[in-house]
Structures are given as C-alpha cells and as structure tokens.
N, C-alpha and C positions, 0 to 999 in steps of 0.2 A: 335378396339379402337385406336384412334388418341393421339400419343405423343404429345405436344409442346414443346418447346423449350422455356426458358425464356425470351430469346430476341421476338422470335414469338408471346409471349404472351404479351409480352410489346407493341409489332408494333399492335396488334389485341386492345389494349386496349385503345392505341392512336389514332387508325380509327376511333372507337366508339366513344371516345371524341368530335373529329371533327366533327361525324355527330350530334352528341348531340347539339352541336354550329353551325351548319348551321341549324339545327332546327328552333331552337333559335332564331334565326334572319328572317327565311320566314317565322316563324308561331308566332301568340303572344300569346297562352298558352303555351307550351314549353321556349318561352322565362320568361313568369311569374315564372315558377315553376322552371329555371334556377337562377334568382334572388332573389325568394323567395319559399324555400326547404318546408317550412311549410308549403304552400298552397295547402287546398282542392278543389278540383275541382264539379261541380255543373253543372247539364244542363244550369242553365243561362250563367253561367260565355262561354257556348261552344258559346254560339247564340248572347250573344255581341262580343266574337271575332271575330265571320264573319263579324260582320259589322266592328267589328275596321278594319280588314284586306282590306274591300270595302272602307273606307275612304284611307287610304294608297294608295290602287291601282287608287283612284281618282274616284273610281265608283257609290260614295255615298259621298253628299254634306250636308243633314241635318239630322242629328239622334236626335230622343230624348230618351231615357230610365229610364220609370218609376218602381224602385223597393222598396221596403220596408228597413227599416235603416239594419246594421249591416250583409250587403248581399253585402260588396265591393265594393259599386259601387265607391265611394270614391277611393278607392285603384287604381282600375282599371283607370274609369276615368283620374284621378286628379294627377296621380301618375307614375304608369306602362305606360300607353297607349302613354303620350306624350313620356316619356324616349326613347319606342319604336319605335316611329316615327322619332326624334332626330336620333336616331342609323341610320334610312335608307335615311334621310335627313336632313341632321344637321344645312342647311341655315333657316330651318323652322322656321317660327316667330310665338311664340306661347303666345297670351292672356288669361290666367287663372281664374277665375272670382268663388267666392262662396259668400255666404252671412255676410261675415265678411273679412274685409282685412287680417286680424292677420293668419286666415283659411288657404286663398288663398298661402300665404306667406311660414307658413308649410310645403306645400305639394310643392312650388320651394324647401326650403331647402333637403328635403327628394330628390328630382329629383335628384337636384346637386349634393347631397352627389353620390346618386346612380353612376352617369354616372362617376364620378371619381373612383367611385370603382372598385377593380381589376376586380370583379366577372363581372361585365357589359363591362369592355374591354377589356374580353376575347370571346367577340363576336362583340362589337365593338369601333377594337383598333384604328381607326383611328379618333374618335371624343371624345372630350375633352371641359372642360368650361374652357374658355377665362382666361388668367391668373390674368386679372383686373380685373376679374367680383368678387367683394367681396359680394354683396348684395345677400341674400339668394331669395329675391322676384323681383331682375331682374339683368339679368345676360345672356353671349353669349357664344354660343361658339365660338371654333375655326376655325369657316370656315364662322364667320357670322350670325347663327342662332341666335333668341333671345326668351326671355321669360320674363313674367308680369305680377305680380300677384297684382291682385286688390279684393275689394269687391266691391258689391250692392251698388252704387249708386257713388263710387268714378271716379273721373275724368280718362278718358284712353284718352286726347287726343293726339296728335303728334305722335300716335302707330299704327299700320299696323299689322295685323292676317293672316297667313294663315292658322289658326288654333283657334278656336274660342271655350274653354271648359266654360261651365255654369253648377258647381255643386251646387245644393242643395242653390238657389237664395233663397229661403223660410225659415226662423227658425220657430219654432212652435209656437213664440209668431205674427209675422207678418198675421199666418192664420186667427188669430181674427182681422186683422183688415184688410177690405178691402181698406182704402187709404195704407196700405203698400205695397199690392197687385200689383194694380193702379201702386202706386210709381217704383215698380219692373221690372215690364213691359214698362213703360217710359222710363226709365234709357237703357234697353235693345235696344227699338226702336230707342231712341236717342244717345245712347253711344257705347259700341260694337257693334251691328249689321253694324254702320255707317265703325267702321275699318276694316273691313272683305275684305282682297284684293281681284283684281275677282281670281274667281275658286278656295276660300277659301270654308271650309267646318267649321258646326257648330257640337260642340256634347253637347248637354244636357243632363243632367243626374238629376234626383229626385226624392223624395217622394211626394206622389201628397197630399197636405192639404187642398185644396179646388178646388171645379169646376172653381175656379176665378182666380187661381195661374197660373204659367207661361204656363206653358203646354196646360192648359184650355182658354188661351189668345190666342196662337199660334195656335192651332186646329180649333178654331173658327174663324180666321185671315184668317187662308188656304180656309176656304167655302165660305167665304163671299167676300174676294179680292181675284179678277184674278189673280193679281201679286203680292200673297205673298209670300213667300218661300212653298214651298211644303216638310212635317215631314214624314219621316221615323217611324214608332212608334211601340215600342216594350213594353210591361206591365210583369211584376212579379208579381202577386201576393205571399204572403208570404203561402198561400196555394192554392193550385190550386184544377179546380173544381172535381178533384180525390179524393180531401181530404189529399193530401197527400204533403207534405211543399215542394216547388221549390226547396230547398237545403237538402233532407235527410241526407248529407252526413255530415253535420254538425249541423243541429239542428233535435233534437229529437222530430219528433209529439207528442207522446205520453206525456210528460214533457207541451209542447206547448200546447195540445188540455186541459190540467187539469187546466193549467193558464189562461186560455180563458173562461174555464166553470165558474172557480170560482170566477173570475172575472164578469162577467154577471149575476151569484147567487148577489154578494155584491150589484151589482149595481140596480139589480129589488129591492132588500131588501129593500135600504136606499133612492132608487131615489135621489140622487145627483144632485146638478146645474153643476159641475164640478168633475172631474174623474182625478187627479193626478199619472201618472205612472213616477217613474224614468226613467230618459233618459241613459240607458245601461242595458249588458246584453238580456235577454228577451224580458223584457219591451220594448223593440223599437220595434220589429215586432210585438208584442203584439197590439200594440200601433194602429199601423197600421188596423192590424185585426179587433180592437174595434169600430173604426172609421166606419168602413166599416158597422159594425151593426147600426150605428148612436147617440152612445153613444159618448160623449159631453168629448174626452179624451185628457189635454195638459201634454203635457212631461215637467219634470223638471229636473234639475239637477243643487245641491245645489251648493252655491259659496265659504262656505266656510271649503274645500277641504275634503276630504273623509275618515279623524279620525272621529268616532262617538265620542268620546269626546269631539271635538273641536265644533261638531256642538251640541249635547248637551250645551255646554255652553253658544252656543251662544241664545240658546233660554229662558237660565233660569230667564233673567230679565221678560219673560213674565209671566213667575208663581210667581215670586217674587211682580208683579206689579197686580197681582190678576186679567190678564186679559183670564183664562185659566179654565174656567169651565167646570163642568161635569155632565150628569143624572146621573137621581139615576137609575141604571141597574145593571146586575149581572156584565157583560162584561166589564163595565166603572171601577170598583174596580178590573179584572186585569191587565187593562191596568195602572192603578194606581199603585199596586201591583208591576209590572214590572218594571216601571219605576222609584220607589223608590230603588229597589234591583240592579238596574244598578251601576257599571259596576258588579258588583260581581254577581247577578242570572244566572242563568242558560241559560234564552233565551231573547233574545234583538229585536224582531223583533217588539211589541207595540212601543221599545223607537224609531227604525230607522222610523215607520210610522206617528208616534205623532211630531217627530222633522222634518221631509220633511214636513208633513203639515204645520207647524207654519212656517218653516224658509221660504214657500212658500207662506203666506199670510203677512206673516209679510214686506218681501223682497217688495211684490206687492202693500205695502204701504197701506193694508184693517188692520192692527191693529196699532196705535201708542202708544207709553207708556209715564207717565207725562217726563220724561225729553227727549220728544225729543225737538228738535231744532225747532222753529219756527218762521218765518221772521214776523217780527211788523210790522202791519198795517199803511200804509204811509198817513200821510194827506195831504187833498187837501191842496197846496199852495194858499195863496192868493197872487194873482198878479193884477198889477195894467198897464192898458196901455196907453202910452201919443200918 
C-alpha cells in the first residue's frame, strides 16, 4: 500500500490537469467535453473530428457532412470547431454563413463569449478577441484573426476566408421551392466560394431536403467539371442500416422506432397532401426519417412563442369567424371535447395539434378572416400624351 502525502497528491492532481489541457488543445473531442461538461459523445461526433483534425493539419480542404437535425452538427460545426481552430491559429479569417443572417450572428456571439471565457483560456491563454471588437457577428482577434457571419444570399464582399463554414444553407421552407435552391447555389458560386484565400479550406454541414440542394449541386459539379472542387463526403443517417440510431447514446430507438410507426399508421390512414411535424425535440430526426420513406413532411415551428395559451389565442378569431369546421365522427367530438376543457382537462395534446395546424395554414396565408386587411384595387389612370 502506497501512502501520499498531501502535497504529493496535490503535484499528482495538477500533472493530470495539465495533461487534461494538452489534450484539449491536440484533440477536438477532449477539447469539446472540456468546454462543454454536458456533452455525449456518439460514433458520429468521433468521424467528424478526424476530419476537423485533417482540416487543421491542412490535409483536407472540402468537407461536406450530411446529418439529420438535433445531432450537433450546428454546435460542432458553427460553434466548437472554429473556437478550436482560433486556439491553434488565431490569425485565421473565418466566414460563417447559414440560412438566416440573425443564425449566423448567434453562433459569432456564442464563439466570442466562449474564447473570452476562463474555461477556453485555460488551454488557450494566449488568444483573446480584439478589445474593439464590440459586434457579436464580426469581430478579431488579438493577433489579427477575424470572423463574419452572414446569411444565404447577403453580400461578403471586401472579406477574405481561410475558412469557409456553410451550415444548414436550406430552411425547410426553401426545399419547396426550387428557385431558392437555384438561388443558394448562385449566391455560393458567386459569393463565398469567390473569398476563399488559396489553401483555404471549405466545411459544410446539413440536412440534405432535396436531391437539388447544395450538397446535390456540389456532387454533381464534381463529375461533370474537371476543375470543380473535389468533396470529402460523409452521411448520418438518423438510423443506420443496423436498425440501430447513429447516436444511442442520446436518443432512444425504442421511443424513435414507435414515433415512426405511428406516424406512418396516421399517414396511410388519412393520405395527407402535407405532413406537419414540429420543428424540435424528436420531430427533427423524425422528420428526416419520414422524408426518406417519401412522405410529403414540412417542419414548423410556431411564431408566436411557446405558451400554449398564447398560441391558443391567437387562433380563436378563426372559430369565432366560423372558419373551423368539423365531420361528423367519433374522434372529431374529442377533439372538440379537449379543446373546450382546455386549459383545465386533463390532456392538451388535440389542442397543441389543432392550434399548430391552423396557426400553420393561417401564417401560410391559405385561410383569411373578414377583417383582414386588403389593398384596393388601383385604377387605370387615364393619361394623356402631347
């Protein structure tokens, strides 16, 4: 049996430390799970770190990685991965790019906040953001680096990349329409891809919503031009052909596989033009999955904020305007039933389904009520010319 000594025990606990933080800094899972304690770890999450680690060492210039929502990729990408990069090169000029500026923007402030925080410069303490830099979506640091966060289609010019992230260029309304598509991929070939200094490298990251979307522009780019960029390409499925979900370690098959059935029950039942899933939770990989059968599924996610009373209210002017009818079935009186007894009954799940559907047809401008607003019909002017 080995005594220690307190001081022994203290030098023994501060070795560990140390190596825990040179970890941290050569590897980017250890560095994840250093800045953020909460994170599960997942075979995917191992198989994009090699390649984050090949962009770093310079030995991988175009990734693309396609995963299903609510699988990090966000985090990693958009988030961790550049902070990481910063740390072991802080001159690094980084262009951020997702399908909404406001998005892009987030995930600088989240950066900034990170690299000022103790926890990140205790691995590394020598980089710092710029003391001018007030803007959460563009900002330098101390040695030079910089960083820019734009959306889909916003101007990047006067900017220079040697880092080029493209998260989730697509929202789920864009996948219906192919000029947004089109539009996405112009914006790309014309706009970022033009800053990219040499021996910059690209990473894209998304959910794939159509063969037409960036990914399926890019792939198809590669076989048919000689000189198009050549992709790296890595896929998740939210289950893989084991049956068994790419991330066990945080979403439960069992749970998943019942959402999936009964989902696919509802939708043979009623054949649906359209397939509403909340955008959170499940529902996102769900989402994905359904798709893949070729079920007709857009995500939503209501706007006005996430009290079920608040969204209740906002739909009562459509019962009140009688534009909210019902069959005669068993199932229609209780859903009727439920939504009379709201907030007091016992279960709310007809009201949370009956109020996303309306506030989703209503929003999309398929039902209007007598007092909306409507612009009068302009007449021809008559003019006269000399």
């Amino acid at each position: 049996m080995i005594n220690q000594s307190a001081a022994e025990l203290q030098e023994q606990l501060i070795l560990e430390h140390i190596k825990k933080l040179e970890n941290a800094e050569k590897n980017f899972i250890p560095f994840v799970r250093h800045v953020w304690p909460d994170f599960i770890s997942g075979y995917h999450h191992k198989k994009i770190a090699e390649k984050f680690k090949a962009i770093r060492d310079k030995k991988l210039k175009r990734l693309i990685v396609n995963m299903p929502p609510r699988h990090t990729k966000s985090e990693f990408a958009s988030f961790l991965f550049p902070a990481w990069l910063v740390g072991h090169d802080p001159t690094i000029k980084i262009i951020q790019t997702t399908h909404t500026t406001e998005l892009a923007v987030r995930f600088g402030r989240k950066m900034k906040n990170l690299i000022d925080n103790e926890i990140y410069q205790q691995i590394f303490d020598k980089v710092s953001i710029s003391a001018d830099s007030k803007a959460a979506g563009r900002w330098e640091t101390n040695h030079g680096g910089e960083y820019f966060a734009a959306g889909v289609g916003s101007a990047i010019t006067g900017r220079g990349a040697d880092l080029l992230i493209i998260d989730d260029p697509h929202s789920e309304q864009d996948a219906l329409s192919e000029t947004s598509l089109d539009s996405a991929y112009e914006w790309y070939t014309s706009g970022p891809r033009q800053r990219l200094q040499p021996g910059g490298a690209i990473v894209i990251v998304m959910t794939r919503w159509s063969v037409k979307d960036l990914t399926g522009k890019l792939i198809d780019a590669q076989t048919k031009e000689p000189k198009a960029d050549q992709w790296e390409l890595i896929e998740f499925p939210a289950i893989l052909p084991s049956g068994k979900p790419v991330w066990p370690e945080y979403w439960d098959l069992d749970t998943f596989t019942e959402l999936k059935k009964r989902a696919m029950e509802k939708y043979k039942y009623w054949e649906p033009e359209t397939v509403i899933v909340e955008a959170k939770a499940s529902g996102l990989p769900l989402t994905d999955e359904l798709r893949s059968t070729g079920i007709p599924v857009v995500n939503y996610t209501p706007s006005r904020g996430h009290d079920k009373h608040v969204r209740v209210n906002s739909v009562a002017p459509m019962f009140e305007a009688g534009q909210v009818w019902y069959p005669d079935e068993r199932w229609a009186e209780e859903v009727i039933e439920e939504c009379a007894a709201f907030p007091f009954g016992d279960h709310d799940d007809y009201v949370d389904s009956t109020t996303q559907a309306l506030m989703r047809y209503r929003q999309g401008n398929f039902v209007q009520l007598p007092d909306d607003y409507y612009d009068e019909p302009r007449t021809k002017e008559r003019r006269e010319y000399y």
